[in-house]
RORODO-653158 format. One record per residue (C-alpha): x, y, z; chain; residue in three letters. Coordinates in steps of 0.1 Angstrom, whole numbers, padded with zeros to 4 digits. Layout:
@u: X&v: Y&w: Z&migu: A&keba: ala;
...
//
This chain:
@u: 1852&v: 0665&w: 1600&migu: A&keba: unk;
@u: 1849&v: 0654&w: 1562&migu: A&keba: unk;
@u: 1813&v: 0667&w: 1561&migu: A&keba: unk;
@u: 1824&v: 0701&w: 1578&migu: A&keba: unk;
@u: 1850&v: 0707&w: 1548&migu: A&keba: unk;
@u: 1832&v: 0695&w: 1521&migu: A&keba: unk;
@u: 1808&v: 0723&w: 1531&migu: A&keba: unk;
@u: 1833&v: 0750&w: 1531&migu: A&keba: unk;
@u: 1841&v: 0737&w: 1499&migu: A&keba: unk;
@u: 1807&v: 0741&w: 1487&migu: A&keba: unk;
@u: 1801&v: 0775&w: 1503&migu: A&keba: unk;
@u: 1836&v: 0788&w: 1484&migu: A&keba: unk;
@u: 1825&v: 0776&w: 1451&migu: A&keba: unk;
@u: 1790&v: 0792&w: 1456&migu: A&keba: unk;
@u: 1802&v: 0822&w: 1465&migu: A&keba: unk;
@u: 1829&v: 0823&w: 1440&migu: A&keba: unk;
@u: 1798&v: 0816&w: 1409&migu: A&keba: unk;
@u: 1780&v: 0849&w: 1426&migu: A&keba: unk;
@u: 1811&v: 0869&w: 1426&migu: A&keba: unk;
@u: 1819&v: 0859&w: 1387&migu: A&keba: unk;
@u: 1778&v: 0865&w: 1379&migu: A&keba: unk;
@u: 1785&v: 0901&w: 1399&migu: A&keba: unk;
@u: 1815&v: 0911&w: 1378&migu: A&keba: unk;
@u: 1797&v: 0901&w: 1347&migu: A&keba: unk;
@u: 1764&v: 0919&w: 1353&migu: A&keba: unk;
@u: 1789&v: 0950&w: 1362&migu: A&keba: unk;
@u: 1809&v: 0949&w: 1331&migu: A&keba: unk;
@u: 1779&v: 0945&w: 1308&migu: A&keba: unk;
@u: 1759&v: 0972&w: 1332&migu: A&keba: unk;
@u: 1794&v: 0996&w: 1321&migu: A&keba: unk;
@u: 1792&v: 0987&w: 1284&migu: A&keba: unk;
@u: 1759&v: 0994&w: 1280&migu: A&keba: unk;
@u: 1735&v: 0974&w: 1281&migu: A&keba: unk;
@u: 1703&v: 0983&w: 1304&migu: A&keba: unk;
@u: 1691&v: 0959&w: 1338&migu: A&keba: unk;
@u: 1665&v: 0942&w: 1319&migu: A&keba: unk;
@u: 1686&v: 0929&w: 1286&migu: A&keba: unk;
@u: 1710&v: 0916&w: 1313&migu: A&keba: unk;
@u: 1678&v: 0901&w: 1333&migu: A&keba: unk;
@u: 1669&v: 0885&w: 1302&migu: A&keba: unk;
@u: 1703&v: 0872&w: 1296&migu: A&keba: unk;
@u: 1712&v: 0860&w: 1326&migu: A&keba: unk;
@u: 1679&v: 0850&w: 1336&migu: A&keba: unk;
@u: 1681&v: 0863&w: 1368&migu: A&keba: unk;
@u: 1651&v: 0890&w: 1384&migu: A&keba: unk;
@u: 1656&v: 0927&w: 1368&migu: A&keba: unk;
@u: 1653&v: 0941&w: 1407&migu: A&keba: unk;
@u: 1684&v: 0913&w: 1415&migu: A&keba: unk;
@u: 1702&v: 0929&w: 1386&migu: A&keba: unk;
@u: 1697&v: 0964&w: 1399&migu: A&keba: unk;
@u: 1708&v: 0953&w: 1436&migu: A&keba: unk;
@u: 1740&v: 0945&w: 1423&migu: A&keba: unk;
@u: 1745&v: 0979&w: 1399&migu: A&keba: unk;
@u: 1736&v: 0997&w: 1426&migu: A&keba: unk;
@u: 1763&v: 0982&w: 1452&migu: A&keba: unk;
@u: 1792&v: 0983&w: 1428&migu: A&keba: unk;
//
């Protein structure tokens, strides 16, 4: 059962890092700045960036 939670765990805190990295790329995306600054930024893939703008 230990093993099961500290998964959960795990999974929450994952999923809470993509949600914060979503509301950031979103803010920056309504401030101005284009998919590739925040790409380069964040380091993430400029098609990744645009998936997330797009499903706002």
């Amino acid at each position: 059962m230990c093993n099961l939670s500290q998964r959960i765990k795990e999974q929450a805190y994952a999923e809470g890092i993509e949600n914060g990295i979503a509301k950031t790329i979103i803010k920056m995306h309504r401030k101005g700045y284009e998919a590739e600054q925040i790409s380069d930024i964040l380091d993430m893939e400029v098609e990744e960036i645009r998936k997330i703008i797009e499903n706002e």
